[in-house]
C-alpha positions in Angstrom: -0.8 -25.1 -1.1 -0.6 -24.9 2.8 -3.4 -24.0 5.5 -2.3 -22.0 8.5 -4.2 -19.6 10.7 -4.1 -16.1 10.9 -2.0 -15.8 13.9 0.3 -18.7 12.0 1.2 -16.9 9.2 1.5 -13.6 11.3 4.2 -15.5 13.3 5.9 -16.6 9.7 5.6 -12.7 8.5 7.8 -11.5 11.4 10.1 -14.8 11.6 10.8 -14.5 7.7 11.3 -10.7 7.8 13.9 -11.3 10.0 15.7 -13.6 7.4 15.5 -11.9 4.6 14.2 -8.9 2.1 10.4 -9.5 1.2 8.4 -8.3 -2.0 5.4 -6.9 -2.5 3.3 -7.3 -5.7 3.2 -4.7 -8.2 1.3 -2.1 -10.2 -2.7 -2.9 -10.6 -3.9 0.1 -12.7 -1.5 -0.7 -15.3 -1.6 -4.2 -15.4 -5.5 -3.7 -15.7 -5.2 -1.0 -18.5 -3.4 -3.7 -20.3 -6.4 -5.7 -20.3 -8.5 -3.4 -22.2 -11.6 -3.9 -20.7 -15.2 -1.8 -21.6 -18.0 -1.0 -19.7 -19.4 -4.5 -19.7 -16.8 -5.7 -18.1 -17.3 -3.0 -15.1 -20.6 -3.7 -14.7 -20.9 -7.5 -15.0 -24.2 -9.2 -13.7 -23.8 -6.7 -10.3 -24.3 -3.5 -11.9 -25.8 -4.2 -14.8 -28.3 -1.6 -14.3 -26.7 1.0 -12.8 -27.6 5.0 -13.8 -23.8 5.7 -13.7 -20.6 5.2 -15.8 -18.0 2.5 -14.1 -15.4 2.0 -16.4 -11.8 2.9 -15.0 -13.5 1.9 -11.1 -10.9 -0.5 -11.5 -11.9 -2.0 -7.5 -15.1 -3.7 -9.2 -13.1 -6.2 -11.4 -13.0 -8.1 -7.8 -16.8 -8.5 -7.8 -17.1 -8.8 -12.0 -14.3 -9.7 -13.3 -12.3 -12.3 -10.5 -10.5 -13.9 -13.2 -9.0 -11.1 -14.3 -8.0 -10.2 -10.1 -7.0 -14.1 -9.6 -5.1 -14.2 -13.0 -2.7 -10.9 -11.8 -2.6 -12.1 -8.0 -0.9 -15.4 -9.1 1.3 -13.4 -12.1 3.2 -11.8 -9.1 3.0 -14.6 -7.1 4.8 -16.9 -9.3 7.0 -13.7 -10.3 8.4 -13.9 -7.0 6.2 -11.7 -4.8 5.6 -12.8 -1.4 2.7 -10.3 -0.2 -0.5 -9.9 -2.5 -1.9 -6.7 -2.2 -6.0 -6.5 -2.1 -7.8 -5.1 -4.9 -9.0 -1.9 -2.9 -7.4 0.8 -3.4 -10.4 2.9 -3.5 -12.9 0.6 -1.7 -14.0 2.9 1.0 -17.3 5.3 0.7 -15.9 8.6 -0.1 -13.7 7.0 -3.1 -16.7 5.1 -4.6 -18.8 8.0 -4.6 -17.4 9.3 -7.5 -19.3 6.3 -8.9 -22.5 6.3 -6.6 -21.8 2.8 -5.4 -21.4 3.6 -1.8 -23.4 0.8 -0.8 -21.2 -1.6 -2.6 -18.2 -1.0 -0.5 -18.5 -3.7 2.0 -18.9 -6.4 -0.9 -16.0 -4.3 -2.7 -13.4 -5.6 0.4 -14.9 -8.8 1.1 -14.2 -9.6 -2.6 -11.0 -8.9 -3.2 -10.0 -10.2 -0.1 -11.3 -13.6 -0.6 -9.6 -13.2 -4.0 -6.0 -12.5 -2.8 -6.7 -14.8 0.0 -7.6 -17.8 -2.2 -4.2 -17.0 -4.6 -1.9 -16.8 -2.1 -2.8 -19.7 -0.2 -2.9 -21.9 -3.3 0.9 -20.2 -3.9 2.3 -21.1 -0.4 4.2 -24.2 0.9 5.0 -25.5 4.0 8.6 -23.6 3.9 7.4 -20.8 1.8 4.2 -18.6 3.0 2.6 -15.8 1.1 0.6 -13.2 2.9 -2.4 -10.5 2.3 -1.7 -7.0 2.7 -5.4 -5.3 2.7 -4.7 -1.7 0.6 -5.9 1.1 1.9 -5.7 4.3 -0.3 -5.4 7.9 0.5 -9.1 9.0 -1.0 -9.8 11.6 -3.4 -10.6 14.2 -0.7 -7.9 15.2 1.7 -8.4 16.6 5.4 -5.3 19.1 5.5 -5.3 20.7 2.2 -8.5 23.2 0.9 -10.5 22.4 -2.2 -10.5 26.5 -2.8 -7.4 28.1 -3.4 -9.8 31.1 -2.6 -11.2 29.6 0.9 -7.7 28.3 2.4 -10.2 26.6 5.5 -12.4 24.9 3.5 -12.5 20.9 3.7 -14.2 19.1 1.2 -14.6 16.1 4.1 -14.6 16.2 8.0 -12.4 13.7 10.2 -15.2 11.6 11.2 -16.3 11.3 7.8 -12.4 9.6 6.7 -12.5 7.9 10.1 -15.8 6.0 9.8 -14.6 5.0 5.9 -11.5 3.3 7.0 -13.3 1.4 9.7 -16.1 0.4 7.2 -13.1 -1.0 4.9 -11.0 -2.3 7.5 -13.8 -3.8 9.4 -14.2 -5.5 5.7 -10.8 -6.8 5.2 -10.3 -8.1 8.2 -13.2 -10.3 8.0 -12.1 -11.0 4.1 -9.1 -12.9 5.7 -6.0 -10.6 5.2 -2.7 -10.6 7.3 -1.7 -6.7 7.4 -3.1 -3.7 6.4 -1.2 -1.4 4.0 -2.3 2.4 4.0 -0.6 3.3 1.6 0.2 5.9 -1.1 -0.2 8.7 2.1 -0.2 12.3 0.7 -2.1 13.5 3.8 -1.3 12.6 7.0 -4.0 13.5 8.7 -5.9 10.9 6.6 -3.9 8.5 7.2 -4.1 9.0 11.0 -7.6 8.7 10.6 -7.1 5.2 9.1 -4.7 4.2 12.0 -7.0 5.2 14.5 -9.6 3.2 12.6 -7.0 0.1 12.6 -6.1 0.5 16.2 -10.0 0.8 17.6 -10.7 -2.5 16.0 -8.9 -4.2 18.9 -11.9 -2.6 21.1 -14.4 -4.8 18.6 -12.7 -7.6 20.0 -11.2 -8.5 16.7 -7.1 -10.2 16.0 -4.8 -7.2 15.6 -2.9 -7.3 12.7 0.3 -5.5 11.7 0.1 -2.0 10.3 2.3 -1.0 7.5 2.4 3.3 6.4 3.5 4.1 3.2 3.6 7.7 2.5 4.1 9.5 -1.1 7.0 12.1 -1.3 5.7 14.1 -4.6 8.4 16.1 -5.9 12.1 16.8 -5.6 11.3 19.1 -2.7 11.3 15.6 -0.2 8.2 16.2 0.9 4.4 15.1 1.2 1.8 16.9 -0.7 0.5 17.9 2.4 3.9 19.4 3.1 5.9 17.2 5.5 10.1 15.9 5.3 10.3 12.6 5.6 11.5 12.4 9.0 8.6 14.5 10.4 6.2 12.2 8.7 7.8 9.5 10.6 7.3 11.2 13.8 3.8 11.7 13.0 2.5 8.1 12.6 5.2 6.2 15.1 3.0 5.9 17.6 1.1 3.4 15.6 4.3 1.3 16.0 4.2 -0.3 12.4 5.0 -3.4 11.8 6.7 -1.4 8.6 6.8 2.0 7.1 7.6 3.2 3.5 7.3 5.3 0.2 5.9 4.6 -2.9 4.6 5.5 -6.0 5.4 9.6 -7.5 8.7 9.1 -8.4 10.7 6.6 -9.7 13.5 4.6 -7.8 16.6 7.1 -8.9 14.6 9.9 -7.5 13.1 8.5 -4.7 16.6 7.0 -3.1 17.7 9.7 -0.8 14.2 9.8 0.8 14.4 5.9 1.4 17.8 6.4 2.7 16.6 9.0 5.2 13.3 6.8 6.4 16.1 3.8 6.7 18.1 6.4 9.1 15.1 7.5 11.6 12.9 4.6 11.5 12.9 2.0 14.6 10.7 -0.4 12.5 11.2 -2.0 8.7 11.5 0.1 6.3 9.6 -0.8 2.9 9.8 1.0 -1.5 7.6 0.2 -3.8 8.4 3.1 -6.5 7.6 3.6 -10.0 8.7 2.5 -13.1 10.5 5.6 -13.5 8.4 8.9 -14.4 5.8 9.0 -16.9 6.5 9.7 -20.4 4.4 12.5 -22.0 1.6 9.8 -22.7 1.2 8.9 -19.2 3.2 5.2 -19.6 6.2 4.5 -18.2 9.7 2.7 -19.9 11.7 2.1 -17.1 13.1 -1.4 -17.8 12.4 -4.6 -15.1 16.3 -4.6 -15.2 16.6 -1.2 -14.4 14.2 -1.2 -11.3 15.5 -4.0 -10.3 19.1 -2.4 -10.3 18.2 0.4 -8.5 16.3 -1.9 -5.4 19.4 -4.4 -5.4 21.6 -1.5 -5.2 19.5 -0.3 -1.9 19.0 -3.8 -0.6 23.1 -4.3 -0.6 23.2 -0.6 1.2 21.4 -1.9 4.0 18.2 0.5 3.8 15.5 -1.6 2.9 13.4 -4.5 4.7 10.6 -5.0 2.0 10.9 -4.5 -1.8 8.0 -4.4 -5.0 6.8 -2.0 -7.6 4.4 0.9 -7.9 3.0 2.9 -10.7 4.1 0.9 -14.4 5.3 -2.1 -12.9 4.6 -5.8 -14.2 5.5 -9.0 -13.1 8.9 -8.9 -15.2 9.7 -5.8 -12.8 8.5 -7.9 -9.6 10.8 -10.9 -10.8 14.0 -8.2 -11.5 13.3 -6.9 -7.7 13.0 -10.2 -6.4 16.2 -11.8 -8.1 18.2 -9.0 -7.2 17.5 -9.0 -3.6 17.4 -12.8 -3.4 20.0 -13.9 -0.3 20.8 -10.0 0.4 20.5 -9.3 4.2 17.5 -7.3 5.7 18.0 -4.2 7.0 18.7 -3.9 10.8 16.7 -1.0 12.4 18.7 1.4 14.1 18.5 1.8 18.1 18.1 5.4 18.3 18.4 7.3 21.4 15.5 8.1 23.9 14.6 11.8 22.8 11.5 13.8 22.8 10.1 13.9 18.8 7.2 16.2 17.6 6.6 17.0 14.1 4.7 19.9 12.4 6.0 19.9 8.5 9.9 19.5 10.0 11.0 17.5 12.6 11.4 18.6 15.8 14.0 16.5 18.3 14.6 17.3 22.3 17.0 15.8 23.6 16.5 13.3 27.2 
């Protein structure tokens, strides 16, 4: 166990990352669904009386169920991981209203990031840190894309709707102790600029900035977002954050989702980070890649120079997270590439002009 500040372990985050290949944690739903927990469980002593179903809100375990949070936090860890991701993938407003606990969300954030918090600093040693990434998710209502196949302008949310969730969250995780923030899982860019903007105006609260990592989804073998954008133009859409890293995960697997890793690797100035699946789902929604097999495919990656950050999406354990980590072990980080001054816009293709 070590105790360092904030700006400490920041420091340690960029110095390692230097060094070598991190990794991330991996899968939460699945690990969860393993658990077979019921209702009771979900509500615990904090909902106890609520007029709505909560089983499958998956974000409350971190308020009635911690052991079950602290017990997978410290599986990874000890698995290899070096970042914990928070318990919050939908612990904003709009996501929890599915289960009418809006007013839970600040507790919701707080919770799991004192959780993850508590793990990794019991994990870390003096020559060994571990770090808080506070997840963001995407939302189940999207800003680009209509509701209505019938009514192609119709938005099921508005812009400062998204905006004022991620600031309620973030405002939350920051104050829950994490290092980074991690939107990821992006399937709609315009959300996820919306959470960027929310991340960046915290600096006007007076508050530490922390790095931003962007993790977008690519959902098909088309290469692009669900919202319709290449890979390259999504980078030029959320550069001027300047992450600390930017990614994909989850949708595909890692054999699928190469090529589009290869391609972030070749445009972005920043470190590059995959967390894919376990493969693709079988026809009862599980997965069967094997750890070894996962791990293969990130080592492979790692040794082709187009990865800074490694870990596991959708169906992976902590066997996969210990496969990724020993197969990247003492492989060199990935050097961003110097690319030349140019003009570069994005609609759903890139657009480059030439200085």
């Amino acid at each position: 166990m070590t105790t360092m500040t904030r700006a400490e372990r920041i420091a340690a985050l960029k110095a390692t990352a230097a060094k070598r290949i991190l990794v991330l944690d991996g899968s939460w739903g699945s690990m969860i669904q393993l658990r077979k927990l019921g209702e009771d469980d979900f509500r615990g002593q904090h909902f106890c009386d609520h007029n709505h179903p909560l089983q499958g809100d998956n974000d409350l375990l971190s308020l009635t169920r911690p052991d079950v949070i602290t017990d997978l936090h410290e599986a990874y860890f000890d698995a290899g991981a070096d970042i914990a991701s928070t318990n919050t993938f939908n612990s904003t407003t709009i996501s929890q209203a599915d289960y009418a606990l809006e007013s839970a969300v600040r507790d919701l954030n707080l919770a799991a990031a004192g959780l993850a918090r508590a793990a990794a600093d019991r994990r870390a040693t003096p020559g060994n840190p571990k770090w808080v990434a506070g997840c963001i998710g995407p939302l189940n209502r999207t800003l680009s894309i209509s509701p209505d196949v019938n009514d192609p302008a119709k938005r099921a949310v508005t812009y400062d709707e998204v905006y004022a969730a991620y600031r309620q969250q973030a405002l939350a995780l920051h104050e829950g102790g994490v290092d980074i923030f991690l939107i990821e899982t992006v399937f709609d860019t315009l959300n996820a600029k919306a959470a960027i903007k929310a991340l960046l105006d915290l600096a006007d609260d007076g508050l530490e900035p922390l790095p931003i990592w962007i993790s977008g989804t690519i959902t098909d073998r088309s290469g692009r977002t669900l919202s319709g954008q290449t890979v390259e133009a999504f980078w030029n859409s959320v550069k001027h954050a300047k992450p600390f890293a930017v990614g994909l995960n989850c949708a595909l697997g890692a054999e699928i989702m190469r090529p589009y890793v290869a391609e972030l690797s070749r445009v972005a100035d920043c470190l590059v980070s995959a967390h894919p699946n376990a493969g693709l789902p079988n026809a009862f929604g599980g997965y069967d890649e094997e750890p070894e097999q996962t791990g293969g495919h990130l080592g492979e990656w790692a040794r082709s120079g187009l990865v800074n950050i490694v870990g596991g999406c959708c169906g992976t354990t902590p066997d996969h997270i210990r496969a990724i980590a020993n197969t990247v072990k003492g492989v060199s980080p990935r050097v961003p590439p110097e690319r030349p001054m140019a003009l570069r816009l994005s609609g759903l293709e890139p657009f480059e002009l030439a200085v």
